[in-house]
N, C-alpha and C positions, 0 to 999 in steps of 0.2 A: 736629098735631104737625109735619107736615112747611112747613105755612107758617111756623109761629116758625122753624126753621133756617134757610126762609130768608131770613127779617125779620136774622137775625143774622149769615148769612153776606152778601158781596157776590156779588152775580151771576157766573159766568164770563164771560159774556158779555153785555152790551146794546149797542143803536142805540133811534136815534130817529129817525120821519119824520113831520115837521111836530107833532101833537099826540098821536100812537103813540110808547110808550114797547114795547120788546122787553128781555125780562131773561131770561137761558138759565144755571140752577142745574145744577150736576155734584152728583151724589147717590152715594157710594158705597154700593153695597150685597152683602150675601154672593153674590148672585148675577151681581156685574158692577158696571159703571157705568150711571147710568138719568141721562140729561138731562130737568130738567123745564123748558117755557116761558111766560112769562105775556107775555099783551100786553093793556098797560094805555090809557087815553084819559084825557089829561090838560086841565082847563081852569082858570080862574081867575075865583071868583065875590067880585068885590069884593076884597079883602089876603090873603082866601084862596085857596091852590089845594088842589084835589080830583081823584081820578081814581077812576075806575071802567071794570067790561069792559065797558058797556054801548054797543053803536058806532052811531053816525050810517050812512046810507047814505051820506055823504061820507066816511067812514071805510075802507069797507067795499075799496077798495084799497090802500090804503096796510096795511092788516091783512094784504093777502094778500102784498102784498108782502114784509111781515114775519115770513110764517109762511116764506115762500119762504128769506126769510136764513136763519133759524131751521134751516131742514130742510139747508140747505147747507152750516151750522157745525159743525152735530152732525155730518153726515157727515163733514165734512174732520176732525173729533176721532177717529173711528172709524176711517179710513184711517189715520190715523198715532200709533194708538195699539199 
């Protein structure tokens, strides 16, 4: 359930570095605000492209990097919310 909304909504927030995709969903819930984040790895086999969370060890920075954004978005929403 919670992936179809957010198949439906647009992210709050994303970045991208190089083939890392970062998408940060705002979840109202009774008990608050809850941010969810996915970090996806996207490539292109032949006219199609695919992504999955499966990462490369060449990945495996750029992910952290990306969790890094992630954890530093959410906070600045939380300060100044």
């Amino acid at each position: 359930m919670e992936s179809e909304q957010q198949d439906r909504n647009p992210p709050a927030y994303s970045d991208r570095r190089g083939r890392m995709d970062l998408a940060i969903w705002k979840n109202e819930t009774s008990s608050g605000v809850r941010y969810i984040s996915e970090i996806t790895r996207s490539w292109k086999d032949g006219d199609d492209y695919n992504t999955t969370h499966r990462l490369d060890e060449q990945d495996l920075l750029a992910a952290a990097k990306l969790n890094h954004v992630a954890d530093d978005w959410i906070a600045l929403q939380r300060r100044t919310a």
